[in-house]
matplotlib code that plots the C-alpha trace (Angstrom):
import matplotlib.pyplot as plt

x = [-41.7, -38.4, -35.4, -33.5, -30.1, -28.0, -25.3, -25.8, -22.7, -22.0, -24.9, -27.6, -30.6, -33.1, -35.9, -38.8, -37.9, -39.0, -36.9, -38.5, -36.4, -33.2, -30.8, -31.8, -29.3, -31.0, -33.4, -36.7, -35.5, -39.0, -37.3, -36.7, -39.5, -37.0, -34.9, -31.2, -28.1, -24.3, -22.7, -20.6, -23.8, -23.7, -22.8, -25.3, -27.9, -27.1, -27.1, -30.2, -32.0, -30.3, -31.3, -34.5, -35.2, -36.2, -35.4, -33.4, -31.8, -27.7, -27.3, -25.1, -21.9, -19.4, -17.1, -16.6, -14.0, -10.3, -10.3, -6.9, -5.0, -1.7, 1.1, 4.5, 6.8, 5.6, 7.8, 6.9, 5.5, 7.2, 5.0, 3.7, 2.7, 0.4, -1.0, -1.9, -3.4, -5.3, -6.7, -7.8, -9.5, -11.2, -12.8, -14.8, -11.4, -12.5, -10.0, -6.4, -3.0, -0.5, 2.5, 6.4, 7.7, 9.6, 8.0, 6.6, 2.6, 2.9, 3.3, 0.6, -1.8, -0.6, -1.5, -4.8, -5.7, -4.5, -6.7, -9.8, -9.8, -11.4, -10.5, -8.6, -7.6, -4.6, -4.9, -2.2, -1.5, 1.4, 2.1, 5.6, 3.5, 1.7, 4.5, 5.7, 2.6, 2.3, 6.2, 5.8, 2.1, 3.2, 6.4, 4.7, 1.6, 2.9, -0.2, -1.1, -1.5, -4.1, -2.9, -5.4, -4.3, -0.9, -2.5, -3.1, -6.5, -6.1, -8.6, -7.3, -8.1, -5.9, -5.2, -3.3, -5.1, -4.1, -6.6, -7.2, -8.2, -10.2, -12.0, -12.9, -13.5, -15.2, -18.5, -17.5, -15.7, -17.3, -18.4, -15.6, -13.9, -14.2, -11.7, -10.1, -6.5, -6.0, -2.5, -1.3, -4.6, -4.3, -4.9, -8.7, -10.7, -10.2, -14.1, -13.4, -11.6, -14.7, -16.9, -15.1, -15.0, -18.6, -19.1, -17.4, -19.4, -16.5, -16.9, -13.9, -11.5, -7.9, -6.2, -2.4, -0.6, 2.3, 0.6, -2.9, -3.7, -4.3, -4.0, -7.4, -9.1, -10.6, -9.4, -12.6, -14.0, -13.0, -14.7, -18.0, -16.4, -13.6, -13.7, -11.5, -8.0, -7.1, -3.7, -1.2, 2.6, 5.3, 8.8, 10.2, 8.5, 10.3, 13.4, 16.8, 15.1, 12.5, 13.6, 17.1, 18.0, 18.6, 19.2, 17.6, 20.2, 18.7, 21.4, 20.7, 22.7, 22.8, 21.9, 24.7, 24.2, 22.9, 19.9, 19.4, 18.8, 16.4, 14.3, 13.6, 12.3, 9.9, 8.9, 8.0, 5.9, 4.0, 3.7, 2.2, 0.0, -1.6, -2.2, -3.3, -6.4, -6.5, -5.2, -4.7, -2.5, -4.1, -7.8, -8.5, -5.8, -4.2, -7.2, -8.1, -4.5, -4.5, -8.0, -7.1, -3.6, -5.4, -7.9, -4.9, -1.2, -0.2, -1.5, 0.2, 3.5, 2.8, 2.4, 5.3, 7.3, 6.1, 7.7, 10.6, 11.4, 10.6, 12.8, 15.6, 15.1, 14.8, 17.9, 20.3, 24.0, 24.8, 23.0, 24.8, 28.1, 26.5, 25.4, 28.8, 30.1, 27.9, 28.3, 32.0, 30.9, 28.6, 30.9, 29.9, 26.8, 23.6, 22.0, 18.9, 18.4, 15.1, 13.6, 10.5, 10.4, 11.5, 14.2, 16.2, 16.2, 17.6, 19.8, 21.5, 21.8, 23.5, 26.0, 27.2, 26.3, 24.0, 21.1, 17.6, 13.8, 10.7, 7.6, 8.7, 11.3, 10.1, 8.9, 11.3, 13.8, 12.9, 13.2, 16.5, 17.6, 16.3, 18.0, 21.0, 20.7, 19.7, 22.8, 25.6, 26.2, 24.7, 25.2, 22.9, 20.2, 18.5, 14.6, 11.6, 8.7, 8.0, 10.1, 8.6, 6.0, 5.4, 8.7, 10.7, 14.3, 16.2, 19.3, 18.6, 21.0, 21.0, 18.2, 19.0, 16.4, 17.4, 13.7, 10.0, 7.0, 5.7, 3.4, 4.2, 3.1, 5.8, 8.7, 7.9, 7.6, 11.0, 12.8, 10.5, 12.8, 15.4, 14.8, 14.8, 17.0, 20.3, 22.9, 24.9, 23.1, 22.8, 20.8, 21.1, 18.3, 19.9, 17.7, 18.6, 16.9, 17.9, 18.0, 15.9, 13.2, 9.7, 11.7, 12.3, 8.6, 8.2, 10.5, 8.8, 5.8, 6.9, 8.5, 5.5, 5.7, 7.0, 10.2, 11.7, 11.3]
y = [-2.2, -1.0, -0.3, 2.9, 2.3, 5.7, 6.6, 9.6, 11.1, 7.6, 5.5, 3.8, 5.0, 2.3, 4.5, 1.4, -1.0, -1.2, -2.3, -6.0, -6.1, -5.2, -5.9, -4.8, -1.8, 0.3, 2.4, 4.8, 8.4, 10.1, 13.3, 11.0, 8.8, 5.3, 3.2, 4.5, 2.7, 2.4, 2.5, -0.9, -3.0, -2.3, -5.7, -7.7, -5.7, -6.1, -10.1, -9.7, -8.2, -10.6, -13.9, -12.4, -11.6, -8.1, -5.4, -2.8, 0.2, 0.8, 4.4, 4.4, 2.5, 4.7, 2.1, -0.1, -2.9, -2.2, -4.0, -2.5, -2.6, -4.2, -4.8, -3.8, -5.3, -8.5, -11.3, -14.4, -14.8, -16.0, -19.6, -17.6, -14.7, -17.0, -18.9, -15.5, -14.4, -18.1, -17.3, -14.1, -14.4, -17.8, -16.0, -13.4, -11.4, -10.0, -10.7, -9.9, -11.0, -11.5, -11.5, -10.4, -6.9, -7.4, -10.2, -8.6, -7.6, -4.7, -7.2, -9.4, -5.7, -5.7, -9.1, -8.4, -5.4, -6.7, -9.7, -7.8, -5.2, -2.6, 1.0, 0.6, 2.7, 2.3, 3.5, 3.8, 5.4, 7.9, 10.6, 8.3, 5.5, 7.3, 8.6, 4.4, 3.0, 5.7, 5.3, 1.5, 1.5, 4.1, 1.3, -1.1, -0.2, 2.6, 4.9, 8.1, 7.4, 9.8, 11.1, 12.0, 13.7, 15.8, 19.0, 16.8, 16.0, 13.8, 10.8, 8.5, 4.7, 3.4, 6.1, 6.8, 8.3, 8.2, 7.0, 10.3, 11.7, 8.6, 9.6, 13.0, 12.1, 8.6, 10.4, 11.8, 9.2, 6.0, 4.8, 5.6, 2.8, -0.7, -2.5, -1.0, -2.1, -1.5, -1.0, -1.6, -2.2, -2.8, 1.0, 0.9, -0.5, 3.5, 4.5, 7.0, 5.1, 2.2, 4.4, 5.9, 2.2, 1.9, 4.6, 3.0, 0.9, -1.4, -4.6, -6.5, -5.2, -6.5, -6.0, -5.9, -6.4, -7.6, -7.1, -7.5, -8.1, -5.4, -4.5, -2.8, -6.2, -4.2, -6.3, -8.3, -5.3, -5.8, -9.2, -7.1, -4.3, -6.6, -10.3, -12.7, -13.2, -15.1, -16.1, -15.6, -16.6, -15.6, -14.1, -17.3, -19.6, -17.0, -16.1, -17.6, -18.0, -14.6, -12.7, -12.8, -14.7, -12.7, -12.9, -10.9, -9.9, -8.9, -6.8, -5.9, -2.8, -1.8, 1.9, 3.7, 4.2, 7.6, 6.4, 3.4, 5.8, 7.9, 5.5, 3.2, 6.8, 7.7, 4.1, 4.3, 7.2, 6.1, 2.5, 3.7, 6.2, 3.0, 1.2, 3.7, 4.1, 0.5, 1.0, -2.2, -1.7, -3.5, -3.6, -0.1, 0.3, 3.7, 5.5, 5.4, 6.2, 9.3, 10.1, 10.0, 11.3, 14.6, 15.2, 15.5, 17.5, 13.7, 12.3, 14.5, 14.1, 10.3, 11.2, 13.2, 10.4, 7.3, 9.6, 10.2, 6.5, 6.3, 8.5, 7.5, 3.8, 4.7, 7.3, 5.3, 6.2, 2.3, 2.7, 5.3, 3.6, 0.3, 1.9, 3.5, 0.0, -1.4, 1.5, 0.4, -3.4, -2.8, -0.1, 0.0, -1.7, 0.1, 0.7, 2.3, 3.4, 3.2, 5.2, 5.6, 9.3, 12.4, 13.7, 10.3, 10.4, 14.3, 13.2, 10.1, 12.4, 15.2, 13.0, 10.8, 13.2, 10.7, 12.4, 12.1, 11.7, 12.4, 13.7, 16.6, 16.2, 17.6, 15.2, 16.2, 16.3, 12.7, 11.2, 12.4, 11.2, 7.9, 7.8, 8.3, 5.6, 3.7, 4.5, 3.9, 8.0, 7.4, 4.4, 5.6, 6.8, 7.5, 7.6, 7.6, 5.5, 7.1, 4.3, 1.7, 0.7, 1.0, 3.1, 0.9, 0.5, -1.8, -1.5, -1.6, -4.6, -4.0, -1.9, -0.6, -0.6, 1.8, 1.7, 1.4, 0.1, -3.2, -3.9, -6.7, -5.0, -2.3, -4.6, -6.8, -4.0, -2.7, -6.1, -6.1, -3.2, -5.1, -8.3, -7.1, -9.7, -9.9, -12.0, -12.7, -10.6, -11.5, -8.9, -8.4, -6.3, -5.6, -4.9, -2.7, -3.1, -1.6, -4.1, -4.3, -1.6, -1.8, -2.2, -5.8, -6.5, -4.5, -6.6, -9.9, -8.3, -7.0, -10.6, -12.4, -13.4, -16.5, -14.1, -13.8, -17.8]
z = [-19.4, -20.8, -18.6, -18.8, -17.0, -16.1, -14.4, -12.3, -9.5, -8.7, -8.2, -11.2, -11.5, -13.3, -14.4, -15.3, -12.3, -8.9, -5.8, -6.1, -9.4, -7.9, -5.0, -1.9, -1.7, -3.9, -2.6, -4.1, -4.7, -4.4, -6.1, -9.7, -9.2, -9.2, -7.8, -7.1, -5.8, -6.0, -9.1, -8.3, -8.4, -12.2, -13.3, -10.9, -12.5, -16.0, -15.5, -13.7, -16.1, -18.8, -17.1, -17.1, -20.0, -19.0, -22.0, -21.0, -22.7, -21.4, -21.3, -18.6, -19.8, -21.5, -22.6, -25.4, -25.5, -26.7, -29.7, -30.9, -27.5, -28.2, -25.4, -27.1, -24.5, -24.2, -22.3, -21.4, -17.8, -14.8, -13.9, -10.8, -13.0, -15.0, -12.4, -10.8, -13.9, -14.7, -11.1, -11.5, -14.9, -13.4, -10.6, -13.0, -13.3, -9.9, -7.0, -5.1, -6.0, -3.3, -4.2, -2.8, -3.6, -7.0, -7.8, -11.1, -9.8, -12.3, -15.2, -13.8, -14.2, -17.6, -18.7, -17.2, -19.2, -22.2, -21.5, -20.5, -23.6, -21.7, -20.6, -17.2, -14.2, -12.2, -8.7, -6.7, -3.3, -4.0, -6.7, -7.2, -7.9, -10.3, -12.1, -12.1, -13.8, -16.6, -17.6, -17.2, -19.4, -22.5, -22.7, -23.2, -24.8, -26.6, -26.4, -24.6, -20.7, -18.7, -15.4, -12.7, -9.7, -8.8, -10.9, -14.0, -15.1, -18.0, -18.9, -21.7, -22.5, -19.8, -16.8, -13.3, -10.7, -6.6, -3.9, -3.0, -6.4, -7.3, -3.6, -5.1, -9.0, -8.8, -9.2, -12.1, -14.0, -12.5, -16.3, -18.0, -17.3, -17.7, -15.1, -12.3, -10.9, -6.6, -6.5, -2.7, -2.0, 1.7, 1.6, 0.3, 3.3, 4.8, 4.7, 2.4, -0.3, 0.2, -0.5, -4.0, -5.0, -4.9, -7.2, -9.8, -12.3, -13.5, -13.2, -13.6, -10.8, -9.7, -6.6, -5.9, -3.0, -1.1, 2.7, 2.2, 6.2, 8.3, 12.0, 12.0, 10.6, 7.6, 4.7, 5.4, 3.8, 0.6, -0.9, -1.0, -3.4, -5.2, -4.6, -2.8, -2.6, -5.7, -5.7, -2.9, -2.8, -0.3, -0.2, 1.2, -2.1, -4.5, -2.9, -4.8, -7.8, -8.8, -6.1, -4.3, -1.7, 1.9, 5.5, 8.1, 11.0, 14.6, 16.8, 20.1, 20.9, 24.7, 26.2, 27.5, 31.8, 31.5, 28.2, 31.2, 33.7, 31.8, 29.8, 33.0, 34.8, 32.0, 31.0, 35.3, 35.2, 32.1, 33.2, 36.9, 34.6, 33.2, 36.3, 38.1, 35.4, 34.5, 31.0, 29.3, 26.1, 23.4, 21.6, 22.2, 24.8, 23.3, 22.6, 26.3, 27.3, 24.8, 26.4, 29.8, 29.6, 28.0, 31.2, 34.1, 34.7, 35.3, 32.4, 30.1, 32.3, 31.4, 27.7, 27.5, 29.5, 27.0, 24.1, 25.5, 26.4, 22.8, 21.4, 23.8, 22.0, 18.5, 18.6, 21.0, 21.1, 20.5, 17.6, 16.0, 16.7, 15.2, 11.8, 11.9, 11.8, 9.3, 6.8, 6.2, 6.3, 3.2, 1.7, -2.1, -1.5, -2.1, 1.5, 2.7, 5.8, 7.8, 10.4, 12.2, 12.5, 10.5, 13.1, 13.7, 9.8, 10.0, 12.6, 10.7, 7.3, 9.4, 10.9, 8.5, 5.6, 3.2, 1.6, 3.4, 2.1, 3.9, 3.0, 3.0, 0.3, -3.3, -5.6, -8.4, -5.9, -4.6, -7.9, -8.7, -5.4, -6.2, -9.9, -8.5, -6.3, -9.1, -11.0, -8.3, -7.9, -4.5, -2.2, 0.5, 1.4, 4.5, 4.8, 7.3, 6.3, 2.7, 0.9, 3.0, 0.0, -3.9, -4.8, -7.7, -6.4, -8.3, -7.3, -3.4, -1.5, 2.2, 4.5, 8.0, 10.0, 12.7, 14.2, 13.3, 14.5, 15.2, 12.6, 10.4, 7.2, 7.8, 8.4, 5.4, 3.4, 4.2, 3.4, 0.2, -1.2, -1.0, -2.8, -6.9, -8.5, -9.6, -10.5, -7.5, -4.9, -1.6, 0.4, 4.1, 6.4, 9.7, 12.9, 15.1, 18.6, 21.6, 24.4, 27.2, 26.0, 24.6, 21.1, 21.6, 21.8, 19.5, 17.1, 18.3, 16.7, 13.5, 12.9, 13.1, 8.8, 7.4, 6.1, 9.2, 10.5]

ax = plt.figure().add_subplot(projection="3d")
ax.plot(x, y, z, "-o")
ax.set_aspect("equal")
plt.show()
């Protein structure tokens, strides 16, 4: 008998087959009268069916191979760039690429639609990023580039989208496209995202990345719905010659008597919180700590206490007077400025007057901030953790991180924006920590990454 393949809100229906034909995760819709599953497991059934020899009608694909696709601004690739693509096309053209903020991962995506000939969508976990790719893919190959997401709902050939709106359209779109690209795609193990993925009937799929580990352990999620990691190579194999060289600079700045006397009260009352309920930190350490903290007077006392140490380490006079002093160091140096939380961010813009981005800050607004940069009319800027990933800034020499927290993805990240190449450049990321707090173990955490050996 004759298979009729469709695609129906996300899953294949395969009107003709039973479940013994197919893998096990589809299952019998009673209300159709056949075997439905996710849309991902479209290949697997196709080359089932063809090793077969079982006819089948396709009605569910609604792409056809880009025959005319042409890249306009075509360079040669970096060695790295190859062997990344070599890898990726050798593995089924299914599988991540690791590789160092400004290391060129963008042109690796190209060279991988161009080689695939098939409709492509780009998704990418901001609105800025999505403005990125479609500049960066009607350069270079010079045709109209569909936007999905930010109040635009535009499907072309090759198209944008964010992880959000591919969430909420996957169903809809899932076989319109015939090779999707993860940008920063440490962000799809999140349930939601996973699930989107598995709508999608494409299967050739790519996965960029400069921080592909998680803290949650959820990038073992993503061989199922993408494939291995392919190709990996760090900052310290490509600094010097693709990306610049650098030096990371840890300074321990001291709490003033009064911040002392303060931060070693609160840290006490949170501390004596935890033994008292036999909270270990760690594992599943702060959910019980949240949990327990909400139930009492004394537990919220604690709460309150363990951000206020916090704050008092993040914001510390010392600090200040430090930044102060490495603002006219790198005078006429592009610097960005980190934080870990919106109001030491406010804070460092009010009092030494740079312009600040959060998420709050418009997105027109953002961008001009950021061209400015770009073209020397600014020299600073001062930011939360909205720059931390995926924003293009070329011109970016030193980062301050003023504070932040002790994942390793974060930190790296941060000295990633840093590291475009140019002739000359020698970029600098200072630390700031202040000494004896939590924020030293903190730092000892965050610089757990062959960058900062």
């Amino acid at each position: 008998m004759t298979w009729d393949i469709q695609f129906q809100d996300g899953t294949l229906v395969v009107y003709g087959a039973t479940l013994a034909d197919l893998p096990s995760a589809f299952k019998w819709d009673h209300r159709i009268g056949a075997p439905r599953g996710p849309g991902y497991l479209y290949p697997k059934v196709v080359l089932d069916a063809l090793k077969q020899a079982q006819e089948f009608t396709d009605s569910a694909r609604q792409w056809s191979a880009l025959t005319d696709l042409t890249h306009i601004a075509m360079r040669t690739p970096r060695p790295y760039q190859q062997e990344a693509l070599d890898a990726w096309l050798s593995a089924g053209r299914c599988g991540t690429v690791i590789l160092p903020t400004g290391a060129g991962k963008t042109f690796v995506a190209e060279l991988a639609i161009l080689k695939t000939q098939r409709p492509a969508l780009v998704v990418t976990p901001t609105l800025d990023l999505v403005g990125q790719w479609h500049d960066r893919l009607k350069a270079s190959f010079q045709e109209p580039i569909g936007i999905l997401g930010g109040g635009y709902h535009e499907i072309q050939r090759l198209t944008v989208t964010t992880y959000d709106s591919a969430y909420l359209y996957m169903g809809k779109y899932g076989d319109r496209f015939g090779l999707i690209v993860f940008d920063e795609v440490h962000h799809l193990p999140a349930q939601g995202y996973l699930n989107a993925t598995k709508m999608a009937m494409a299967p050739f799929r790519l996965g960029l990345t400069a921080t592909y580990m998680r803290g949650d352990g959820r990038e073992n999620l993503l061989e199922g719905v993408l494939g291995e990691v392919v190709y990996e190579r760090n900052i310290t194999e490509l600094s010097g010659v693709y990306l610049s060289d650098y030096e990371v600079i840890k300074i321990l700045v001291a709490l003033t008597d009064s911040e002392r006397e303060e931060y070693v009260a609160c840290r006490q009352r949170y501390t004596d919180f935890l033994k008292a309920k036999n909270i270990r930190m760690g594992g599943n350490g702060w959910q019980r700590f949240i949990r327990a903290a909400a139930q009492s007077k004394v537990g919220r006392t604690a709460f309150q206490s363990y951000l206020r140490a916090k704050a008092i380490a993040h914001s510390a006079v010392g600090k200040f007077v430090t930044l102060e002093q490495l603002l006219a160091r790198e005078r006429g140096r592009r610097i960005i400025i980190f934080t870990h939380d919106n109001a030491s961010a406010y804070h460092i813009s009010t009092h030494f007057l740079v312009p600040c981005i959060t998420h709050h800050t418009d997105l027109k607004e953002r961008r001009k901030l950021l061209d400015d940069f770009d073209r020397g009319h600014l020299t600073t800027l001062v930011t939360s953790r909205v720059l931390n990933e995926g924003v293009d800034i070329q011109r970016a020499e030193v980062a301050v991180v003023m504070s932040g927290s002790g994942t390793v993805r974060e930190h790296v990240q941060r000295l990633g924006r840093i590291l475009r190449p140019a002739q000359g450049k020698h970029a600098i990321l200072y630390e700031l920590v202040a000494q004896d707090t939590a924020e030293e173990n903190t730092s000892r955490r965050r610089r757990e990454h062959d960058a900062y050996r």
